[in-house]
C-alpha positions as CSV (number, residue, x, y, z in Angstrom):
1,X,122.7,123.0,100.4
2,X,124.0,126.8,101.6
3,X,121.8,127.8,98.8
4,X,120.0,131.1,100.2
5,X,118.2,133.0,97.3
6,X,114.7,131.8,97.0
7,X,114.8,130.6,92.7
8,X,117.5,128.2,93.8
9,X,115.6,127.3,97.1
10,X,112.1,126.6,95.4
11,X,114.0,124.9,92.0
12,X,115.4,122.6,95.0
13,X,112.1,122.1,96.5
14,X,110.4,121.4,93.1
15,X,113.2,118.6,92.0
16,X,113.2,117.0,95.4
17,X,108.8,116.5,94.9
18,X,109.9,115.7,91.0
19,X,111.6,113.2,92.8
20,X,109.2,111.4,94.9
21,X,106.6,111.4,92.2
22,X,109.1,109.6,89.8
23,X,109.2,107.4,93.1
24,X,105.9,106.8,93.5
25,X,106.0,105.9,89.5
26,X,108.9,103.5,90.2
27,X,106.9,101.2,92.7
28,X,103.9,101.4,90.3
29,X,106.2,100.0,87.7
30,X,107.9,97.5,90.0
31,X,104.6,96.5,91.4
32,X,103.2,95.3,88.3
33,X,106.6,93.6,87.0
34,X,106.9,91.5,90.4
35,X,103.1,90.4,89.3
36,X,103.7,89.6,85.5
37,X,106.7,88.4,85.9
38,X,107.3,86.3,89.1
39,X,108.1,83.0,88.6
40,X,108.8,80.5,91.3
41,X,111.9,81.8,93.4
42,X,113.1,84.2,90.4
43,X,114.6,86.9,92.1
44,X,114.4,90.6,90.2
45,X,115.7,93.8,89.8
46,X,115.3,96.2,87.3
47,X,115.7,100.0,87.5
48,X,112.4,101.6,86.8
49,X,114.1,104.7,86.3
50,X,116.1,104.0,83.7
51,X,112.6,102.8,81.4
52,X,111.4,105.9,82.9
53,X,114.3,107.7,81.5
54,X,113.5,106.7,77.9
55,X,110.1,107.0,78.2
56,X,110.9,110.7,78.5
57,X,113.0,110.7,75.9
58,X,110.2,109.3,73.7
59,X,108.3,111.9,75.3
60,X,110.2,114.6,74.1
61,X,109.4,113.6,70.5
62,X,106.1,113.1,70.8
63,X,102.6,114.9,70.4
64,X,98.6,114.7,71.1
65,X,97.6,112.1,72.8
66,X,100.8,110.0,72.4
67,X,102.2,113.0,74.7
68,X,99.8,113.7,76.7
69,X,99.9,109.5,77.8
70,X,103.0,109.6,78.4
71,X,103.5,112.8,80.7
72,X,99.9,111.2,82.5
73,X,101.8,107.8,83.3
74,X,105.1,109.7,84.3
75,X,103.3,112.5,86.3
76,X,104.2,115.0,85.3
77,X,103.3,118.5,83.9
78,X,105.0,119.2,81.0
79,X,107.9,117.7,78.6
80,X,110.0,120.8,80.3
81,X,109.5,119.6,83.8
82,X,110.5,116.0,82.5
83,X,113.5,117.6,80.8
84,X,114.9,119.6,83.9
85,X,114.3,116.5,85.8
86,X,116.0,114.0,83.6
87,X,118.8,116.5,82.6
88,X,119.2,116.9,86.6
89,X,119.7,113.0,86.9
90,X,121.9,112.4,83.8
91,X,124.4,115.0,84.7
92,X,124.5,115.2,88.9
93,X,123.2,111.8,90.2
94,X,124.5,109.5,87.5
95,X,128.0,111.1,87.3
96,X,130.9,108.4,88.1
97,X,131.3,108.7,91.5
98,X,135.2,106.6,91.5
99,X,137.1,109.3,90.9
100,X,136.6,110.7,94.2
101,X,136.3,107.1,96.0
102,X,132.3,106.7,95.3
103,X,130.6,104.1,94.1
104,X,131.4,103.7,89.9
105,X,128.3,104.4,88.3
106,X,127.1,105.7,84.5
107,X,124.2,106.1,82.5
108,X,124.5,105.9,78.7
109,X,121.4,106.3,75.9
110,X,121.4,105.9,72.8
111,X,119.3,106.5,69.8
112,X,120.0,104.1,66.5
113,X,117.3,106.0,63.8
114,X,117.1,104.6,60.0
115,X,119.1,107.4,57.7
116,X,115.7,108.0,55.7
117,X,114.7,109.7,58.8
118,X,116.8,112.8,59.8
119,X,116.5,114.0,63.6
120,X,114.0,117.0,63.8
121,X,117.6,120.0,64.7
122,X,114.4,120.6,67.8
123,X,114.8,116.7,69.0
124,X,118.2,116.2,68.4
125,X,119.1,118.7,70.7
126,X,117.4,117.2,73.4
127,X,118.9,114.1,72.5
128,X,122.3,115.5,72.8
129,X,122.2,118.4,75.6
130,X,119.4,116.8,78.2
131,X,119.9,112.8,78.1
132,X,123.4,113.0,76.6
133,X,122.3,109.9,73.9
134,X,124.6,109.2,71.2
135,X,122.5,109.2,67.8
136,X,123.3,107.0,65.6
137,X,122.3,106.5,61.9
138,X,121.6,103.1,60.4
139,X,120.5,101.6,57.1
140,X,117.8,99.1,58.8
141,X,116.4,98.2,55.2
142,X,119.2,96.6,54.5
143,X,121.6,96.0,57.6
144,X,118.7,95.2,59.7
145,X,120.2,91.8,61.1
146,X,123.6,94.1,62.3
147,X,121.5,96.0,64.1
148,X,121.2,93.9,67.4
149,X,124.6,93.4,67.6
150,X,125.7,96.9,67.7
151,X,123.3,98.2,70.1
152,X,124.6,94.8,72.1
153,X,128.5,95.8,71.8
154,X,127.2,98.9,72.6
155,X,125.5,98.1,76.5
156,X,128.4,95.6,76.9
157,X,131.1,98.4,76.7
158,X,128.8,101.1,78.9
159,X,128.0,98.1,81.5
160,X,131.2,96.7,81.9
161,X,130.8,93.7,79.9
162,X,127.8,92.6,82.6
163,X,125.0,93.1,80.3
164,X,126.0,90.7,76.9
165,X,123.2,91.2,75.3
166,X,120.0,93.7,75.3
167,X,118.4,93.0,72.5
168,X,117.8,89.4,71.3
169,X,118.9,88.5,67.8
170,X,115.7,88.3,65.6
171,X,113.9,91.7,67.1
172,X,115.0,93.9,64.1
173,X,114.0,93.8,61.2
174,X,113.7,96.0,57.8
175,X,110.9,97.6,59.1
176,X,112.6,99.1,62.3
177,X,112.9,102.6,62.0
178,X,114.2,103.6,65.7
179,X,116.1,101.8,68.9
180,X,116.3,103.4,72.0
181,X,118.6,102.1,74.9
182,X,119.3,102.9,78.2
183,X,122.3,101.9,80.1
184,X,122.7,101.9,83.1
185,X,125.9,100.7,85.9
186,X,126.5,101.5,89.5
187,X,129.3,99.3,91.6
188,X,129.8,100.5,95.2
189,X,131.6,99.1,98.4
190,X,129.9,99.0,101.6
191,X,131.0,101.2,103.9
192,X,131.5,98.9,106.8
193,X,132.5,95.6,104.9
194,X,131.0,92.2,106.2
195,X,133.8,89.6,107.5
196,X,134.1,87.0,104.9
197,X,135.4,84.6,107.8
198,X,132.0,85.6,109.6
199,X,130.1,83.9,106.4
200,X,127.6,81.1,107.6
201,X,124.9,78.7,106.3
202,X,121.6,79.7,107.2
203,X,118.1,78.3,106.3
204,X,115.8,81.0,103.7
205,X,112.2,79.9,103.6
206,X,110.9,80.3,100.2
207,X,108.0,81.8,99.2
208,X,105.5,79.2,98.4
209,X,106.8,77.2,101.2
210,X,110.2,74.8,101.9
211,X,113.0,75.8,101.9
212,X,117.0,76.0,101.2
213,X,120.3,76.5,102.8
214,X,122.4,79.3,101.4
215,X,125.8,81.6,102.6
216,X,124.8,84.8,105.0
217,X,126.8,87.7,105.8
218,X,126.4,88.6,109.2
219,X,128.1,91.8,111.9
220,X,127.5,92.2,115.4
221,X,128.6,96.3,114.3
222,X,125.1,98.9,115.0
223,X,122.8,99.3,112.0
224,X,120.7,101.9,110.7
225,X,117.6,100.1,111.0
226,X,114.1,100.2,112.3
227,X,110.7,98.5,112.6
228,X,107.5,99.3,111.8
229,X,103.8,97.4,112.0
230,X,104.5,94.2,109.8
231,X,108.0,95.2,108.4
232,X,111.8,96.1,109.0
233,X,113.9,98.4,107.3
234,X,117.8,98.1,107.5
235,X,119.9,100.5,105.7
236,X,123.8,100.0,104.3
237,X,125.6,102.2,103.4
238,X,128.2,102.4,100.7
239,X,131.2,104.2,100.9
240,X,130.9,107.8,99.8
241,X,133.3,109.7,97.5
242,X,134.3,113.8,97.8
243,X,130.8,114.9,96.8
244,X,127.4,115.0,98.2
245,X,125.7,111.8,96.9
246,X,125.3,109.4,99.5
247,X,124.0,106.1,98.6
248,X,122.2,103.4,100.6
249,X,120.7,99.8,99.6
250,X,117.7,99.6,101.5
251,X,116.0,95.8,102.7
252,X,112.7,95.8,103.2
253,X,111.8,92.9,105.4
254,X,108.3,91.4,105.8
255,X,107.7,89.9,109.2
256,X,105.6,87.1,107.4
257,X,107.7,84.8,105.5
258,X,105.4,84.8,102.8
259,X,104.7,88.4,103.0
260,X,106.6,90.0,100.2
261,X,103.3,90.1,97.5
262,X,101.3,92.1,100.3
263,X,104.6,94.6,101.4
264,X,105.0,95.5,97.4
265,X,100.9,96.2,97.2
266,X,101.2,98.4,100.2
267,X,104.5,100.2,99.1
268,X,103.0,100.8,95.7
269,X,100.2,102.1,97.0
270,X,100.9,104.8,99.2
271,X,102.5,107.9,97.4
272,X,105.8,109.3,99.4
273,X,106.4,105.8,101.1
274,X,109.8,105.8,101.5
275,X,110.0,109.2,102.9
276,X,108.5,108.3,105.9
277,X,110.2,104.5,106.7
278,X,113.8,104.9,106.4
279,X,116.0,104.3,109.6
280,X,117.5,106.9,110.7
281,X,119.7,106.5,113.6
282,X,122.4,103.8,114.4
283,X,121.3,100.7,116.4
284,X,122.6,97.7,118.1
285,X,121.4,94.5,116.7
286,X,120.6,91.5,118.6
287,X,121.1,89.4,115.1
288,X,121.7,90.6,111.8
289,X,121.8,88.3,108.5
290,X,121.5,88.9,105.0
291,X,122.2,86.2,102.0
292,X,124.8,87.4,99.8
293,X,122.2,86.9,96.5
294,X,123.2,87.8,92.6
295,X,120.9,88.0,89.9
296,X,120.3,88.7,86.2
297,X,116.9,89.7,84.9
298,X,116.0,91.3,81.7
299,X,111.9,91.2,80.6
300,X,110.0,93.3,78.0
301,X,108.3,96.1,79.1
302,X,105.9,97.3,76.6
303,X,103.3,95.0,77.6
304,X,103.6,95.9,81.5
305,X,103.1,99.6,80.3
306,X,100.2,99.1,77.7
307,X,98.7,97.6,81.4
308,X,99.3,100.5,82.8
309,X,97.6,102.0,79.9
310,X,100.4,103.6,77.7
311,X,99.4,102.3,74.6
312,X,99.3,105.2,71.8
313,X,103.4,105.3,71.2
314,X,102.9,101.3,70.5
315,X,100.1,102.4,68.1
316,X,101.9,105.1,65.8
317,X,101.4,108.4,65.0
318,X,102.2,110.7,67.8
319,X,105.6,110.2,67.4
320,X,105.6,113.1,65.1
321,X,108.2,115.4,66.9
322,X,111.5,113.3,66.1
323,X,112.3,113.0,62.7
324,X,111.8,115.1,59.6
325,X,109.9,113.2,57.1
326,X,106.4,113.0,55.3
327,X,106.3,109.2,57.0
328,X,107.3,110.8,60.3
329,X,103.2,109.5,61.0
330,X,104.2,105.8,61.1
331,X,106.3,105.6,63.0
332,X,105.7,103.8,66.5
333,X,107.7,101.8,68.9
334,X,107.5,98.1,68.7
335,X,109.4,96.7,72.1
336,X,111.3,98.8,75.2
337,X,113.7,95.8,76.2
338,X,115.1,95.9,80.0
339,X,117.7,93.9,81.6
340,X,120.0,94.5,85.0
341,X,122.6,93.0,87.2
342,X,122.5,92.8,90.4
343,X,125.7,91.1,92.5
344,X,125.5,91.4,96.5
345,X,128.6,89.9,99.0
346,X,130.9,90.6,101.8
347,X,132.4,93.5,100.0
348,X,129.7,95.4,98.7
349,X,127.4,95.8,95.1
350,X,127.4,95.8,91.7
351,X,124.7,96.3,89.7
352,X,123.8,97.2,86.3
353,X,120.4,98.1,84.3
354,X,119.9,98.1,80.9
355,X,116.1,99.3,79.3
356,X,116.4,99.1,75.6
357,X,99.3,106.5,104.7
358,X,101.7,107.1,107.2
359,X,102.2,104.2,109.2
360,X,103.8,104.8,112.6
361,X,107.3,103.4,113.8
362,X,107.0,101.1,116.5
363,X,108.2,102.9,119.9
364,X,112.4,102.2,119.5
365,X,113.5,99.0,121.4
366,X,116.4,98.8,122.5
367,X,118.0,96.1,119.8
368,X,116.3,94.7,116.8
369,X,117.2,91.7,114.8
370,X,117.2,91.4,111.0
371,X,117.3,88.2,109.9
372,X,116.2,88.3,106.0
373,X,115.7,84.7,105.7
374,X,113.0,84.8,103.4
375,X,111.8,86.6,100.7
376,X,112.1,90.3,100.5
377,X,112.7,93.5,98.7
378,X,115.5,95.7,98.0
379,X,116.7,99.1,96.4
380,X,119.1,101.2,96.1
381,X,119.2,104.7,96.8
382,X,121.2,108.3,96.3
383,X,120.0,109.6,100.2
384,X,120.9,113.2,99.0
385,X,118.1,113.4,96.3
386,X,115.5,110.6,97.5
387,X,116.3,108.9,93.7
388,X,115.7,105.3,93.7
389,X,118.5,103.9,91.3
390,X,117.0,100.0,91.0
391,X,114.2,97.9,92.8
392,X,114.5,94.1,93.4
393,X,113.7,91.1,95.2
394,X,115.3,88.1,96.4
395,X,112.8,84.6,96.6
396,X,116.1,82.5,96.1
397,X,119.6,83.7,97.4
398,X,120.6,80.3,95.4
399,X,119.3,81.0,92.1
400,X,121.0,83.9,89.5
């Protein structure tokens, strides 16, 4: 970092453990959407961070126990830490990256509040200056059924047209008071682009047995990659721009071919995982193949979090610190809807996300093979921070 003075040294260290707790909190999250929401050979992705983003936003407005539930599922200590942490994101890892040759990425939030309920000048600011939102005020008693379609023309534009439509018509209605949405858009070329001419048909077992032929890229170029007791790791990178962000998507391979349930459970539960299973030297591959895959998923995630026992802001009345008004009480949150892109090929990724103990590596042989032909899980990653940008996993290369 060249950073020699201790404040800046220990505000480092402090955002780079903020980091793998929010982590930690990712998998928890991705853990229990892969179980609610797994249908035969859906693939997923979603980017826990950005529900965790507006979860700190909603956070930030927030009191009593409605607080305190929120900063307990998130981990962390105070709304300040949250702030620095999310403010930190927003503005350094989430900056477009295109202009110097990175991968083209943004973030966007937005608040859409009814008029009868002014900002508190407190909230607003945090609104504005630490997650950059755009507030926006709306007469839901009696434009309600506009509402969707606005907050939908909105996620379209900061998406790239990829994500048509966050919130389904028929979800707002005169009694909405508040919308929040997150957007969230990252494109990147791999570094070392796959030969489309090298493209072949390969078998992928599916999970609960069978299986199907689909298009794999292949290289016979060295790979970051590395094995450990019961899974793989192979790391690509993307082509970095002028600044120090370096992202990676990460495959994590089971050796069973139906051992992608068990690999999440384990990933989820041991804290700092990824810290300690990421390749990181070069090596030469006896076989490498990955499906090219592509995938849309959006779910609602209210319910997954009222499992993971945030319920008070779905209950009303800690939501007190927003707005200024005698009703400020009643007001609670009725859905958080989340929906990302994920496209994978020869050339590289686009993806896009919308949310309205230490295990040894083997001893290093001398080539490994990676051959993901069946189901396994995915993520993408800025390697300078640790921040995991989106989760996923592919059952079906086939299916979208």
């Amino acid at each position: 970092m060249g950073l020699t003075h201790s404040h800046s040294h220990s505000h480092c260290q402090k955002m780079s453990e903020s980091i793998t707790t929010q982590t930690d909190v990712s998998f928890m999250l991705a853990k229990h959407v892969f179980s609610n929401e797994i249908k035969d050979d859906t693939n997923l992705v979603f980017s826990p961070l950005s529900i965790q983003i507006v979860l700190g936003l909603i956070a930030a407005g927030s009191m009593g126990p409605t607080k305190d539930q929120l900063l307990c599922f998130l981990k962390a200590k105070s709304i300040d830490e949250l702030n620095s942490l999310y403010s930190h994101l927003v503005n350094i890892i989430f900056v477009d990256g295109s202009p110097n040759g990175g991968p083209r990425l943004s973030i966007a939030n937005g608040v859409w509040i009814d008029q009868t309920f002014p900002l508190k000048p407190s909230f607003k600011k945090v609104v504005d200056k630490v997650y950059k939102a755009t507030s926006n005020c709306i007469d839901f008693q009696n434009k309600a059924t506009e509402v969707p379609n606005q907050v939908n023309q909105w996620a379209k534009m900061k998406t790239n047209d990829l994500i048509k439509e966050i919130l389904p018509h028929g979800t707002v209605n005169n009694m909405t008071r508040l919308i929040f949405a997150n957007a969230l858009y990252f494109k990147g070329a791999w570094n070392d682009k796959f030969n489309a001419s090298d493209m072949k048909d390969h078998k992928f077992h599916l999970l609960r047995g069978g299986s199907i032929k689909a298009p794999f890229m292949t290289s016979n170029k060295k790979q970051y990659a590395v094995a450990f007791d019961g899974f793989k790791v192979l790391g690509l990178h993307y082509k970095q721009g002028r600044d120090a962000r370096c992202f990676c998507m990460y495959i994590i391979l089971p050796d069973a071919r139906d051992g992608l349930p068990a690999l999440i459970d384990k990933i989820s539960s041991s804290p700092g995982f990824l810290n300690h299973h990421l390749p990181c030297v070069k090596v030469k591959m006896s076989k490498l193949l990955i499906p090219k895959f592509k995938t849309t998923f959006s779910f609602e995630a209210s319910t997954v979090l009222k499992g993971l026992g945030v319920t008070s802001p779905f209950c009303g009345g800690g939501l007190t610190e927003m707005v200024d008004s005698p009703l400020a009480g009643r007001l609670f949150i009725s859905q958080i809807f989340h929906q990302s892109f994920i496209e994978v090929n020869e050339e590289g990724t686009e993806a896009a996300a919308v949310t309205a103990s230490v295990i040894e590596p083997r001893s290093i042989e001398e080539e490994i093979d990676f051959v993901a032909d069946h189901p396994f899980l995915f993520l993408i990653r800025d390697d300078s921070t640790g921040v995991v940008l989106f989760i996923g996993s592919v059952l079906n290369p086939l299916t979208s």
